[in-house]
C-alpha positions as a Markdown table, in Angstrom:
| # | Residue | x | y | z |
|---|---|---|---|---|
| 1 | Unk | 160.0 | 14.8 | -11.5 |
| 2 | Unk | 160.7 | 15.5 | -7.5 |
| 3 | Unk | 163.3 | 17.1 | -6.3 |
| 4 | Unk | 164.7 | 14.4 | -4.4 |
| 5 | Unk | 163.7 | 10.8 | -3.3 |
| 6 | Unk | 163.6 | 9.1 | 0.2 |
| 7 | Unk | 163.8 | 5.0 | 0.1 |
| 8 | Unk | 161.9 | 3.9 | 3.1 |
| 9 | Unk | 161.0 | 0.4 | 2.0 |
| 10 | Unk | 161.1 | -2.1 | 4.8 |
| 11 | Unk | 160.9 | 0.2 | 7.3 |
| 12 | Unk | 157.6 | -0.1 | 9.6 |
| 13 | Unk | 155.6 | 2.8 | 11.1 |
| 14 | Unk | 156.7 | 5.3 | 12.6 |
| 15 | Unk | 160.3 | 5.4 | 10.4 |
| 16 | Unk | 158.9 | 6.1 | 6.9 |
| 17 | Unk | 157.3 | 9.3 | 8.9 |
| 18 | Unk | 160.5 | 11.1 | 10.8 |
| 19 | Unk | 162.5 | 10.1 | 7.7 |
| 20 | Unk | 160.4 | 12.0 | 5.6 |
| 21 | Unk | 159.8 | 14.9 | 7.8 |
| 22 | Unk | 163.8 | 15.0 | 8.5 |
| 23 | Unk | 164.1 | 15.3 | 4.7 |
| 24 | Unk | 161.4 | 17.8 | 3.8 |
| 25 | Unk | 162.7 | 19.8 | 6.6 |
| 26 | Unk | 166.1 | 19.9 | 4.7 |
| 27 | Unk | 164.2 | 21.2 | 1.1 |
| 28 | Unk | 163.8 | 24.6 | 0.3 |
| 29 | Unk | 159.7 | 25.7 | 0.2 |
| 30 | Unk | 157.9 | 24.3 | -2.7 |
| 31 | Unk | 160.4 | 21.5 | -3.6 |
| 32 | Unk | 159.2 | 17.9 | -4.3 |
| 33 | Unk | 159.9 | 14.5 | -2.3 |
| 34 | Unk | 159.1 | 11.2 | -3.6 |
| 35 | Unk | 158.8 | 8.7 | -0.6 |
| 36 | Unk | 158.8 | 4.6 | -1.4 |
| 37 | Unk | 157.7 | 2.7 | 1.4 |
| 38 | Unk | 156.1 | -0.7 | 1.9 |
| 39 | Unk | 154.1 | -0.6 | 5.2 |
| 40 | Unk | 150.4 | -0.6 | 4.2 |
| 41 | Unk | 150.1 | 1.5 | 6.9 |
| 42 | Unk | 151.9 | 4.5 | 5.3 |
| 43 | Unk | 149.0 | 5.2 | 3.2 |
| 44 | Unk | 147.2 | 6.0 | 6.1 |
| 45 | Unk | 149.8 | 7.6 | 7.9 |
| 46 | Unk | 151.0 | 10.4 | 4.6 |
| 47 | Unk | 147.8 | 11.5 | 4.7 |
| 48 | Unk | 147.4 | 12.3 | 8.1 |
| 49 | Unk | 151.1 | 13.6 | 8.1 |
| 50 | Unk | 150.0 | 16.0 | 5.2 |
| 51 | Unk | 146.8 | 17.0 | 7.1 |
| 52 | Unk | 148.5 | 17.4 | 10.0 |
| 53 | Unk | 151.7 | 19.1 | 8.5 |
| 54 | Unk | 150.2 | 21.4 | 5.6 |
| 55 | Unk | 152.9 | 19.4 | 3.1 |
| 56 | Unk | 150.7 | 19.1 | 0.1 |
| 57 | Unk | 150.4 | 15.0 | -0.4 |
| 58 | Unk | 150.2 | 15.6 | -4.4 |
| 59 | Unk | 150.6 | 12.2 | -5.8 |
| 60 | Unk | 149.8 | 8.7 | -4.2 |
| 61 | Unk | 150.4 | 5.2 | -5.7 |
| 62 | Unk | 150.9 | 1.6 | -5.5 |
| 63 | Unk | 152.5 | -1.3 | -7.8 |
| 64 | Unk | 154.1 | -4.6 | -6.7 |
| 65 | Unk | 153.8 | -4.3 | -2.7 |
| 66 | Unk | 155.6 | -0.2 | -3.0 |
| 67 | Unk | 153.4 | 2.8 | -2.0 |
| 68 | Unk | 154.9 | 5.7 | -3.6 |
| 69 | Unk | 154.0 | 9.1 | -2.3 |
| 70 | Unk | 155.2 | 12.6 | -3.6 |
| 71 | Unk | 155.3 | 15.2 | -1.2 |
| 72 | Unk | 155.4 | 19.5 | -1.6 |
| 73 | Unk | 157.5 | 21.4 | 0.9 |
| 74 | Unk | 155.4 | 24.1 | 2.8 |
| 75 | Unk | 157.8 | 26.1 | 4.1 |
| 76 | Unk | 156.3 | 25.8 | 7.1 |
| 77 | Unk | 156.0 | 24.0 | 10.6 |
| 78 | Unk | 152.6 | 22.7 | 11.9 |
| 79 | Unk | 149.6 | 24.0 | 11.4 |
| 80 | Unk | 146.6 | 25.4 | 13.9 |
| 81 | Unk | 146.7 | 23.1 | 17.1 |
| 82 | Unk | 143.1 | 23.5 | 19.0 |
């Protein structure tokens, strides 16, 4: 079960994004957040956040038009920029 959950449905690209990030940055290292969204494009954009972020993107779904995404804190900022 996550630690806490973050209802972003309706919102388009890039809210569902800095609402997430402003949460995780608020959770201790380690701890869970579910995200719901409903922009198609947030499947694409978790997983590039994740990559981009080093927040594990552990769980990813979809039922009835909601993309549900479970996120683990890394304690950290951003990782390696080249």
């Amino acid at each position: 079960m996550p630690d806490k959950t973050l209802n972003v449905k309706g919102l388009l690209c890039p809210l569902p994004i800095l609402k997430a990030k402003k949460v995780l940055s608020e959770l201790p290292k380690g701890a869970t957040l579910e995200v719901l969204a409903t922009d198609p494009a947030a499947v694409r954009d978790f997983a590039a956040f994740s990559a981009a972020t080093g927040n594990a993107l552990i769980e990813h779904s979809e039922s009835d038009g909601v993309y549900r995404f479970v996120l683990q804190h890394s304690g950290g900022g951003r990782r390696g920029s080249s």
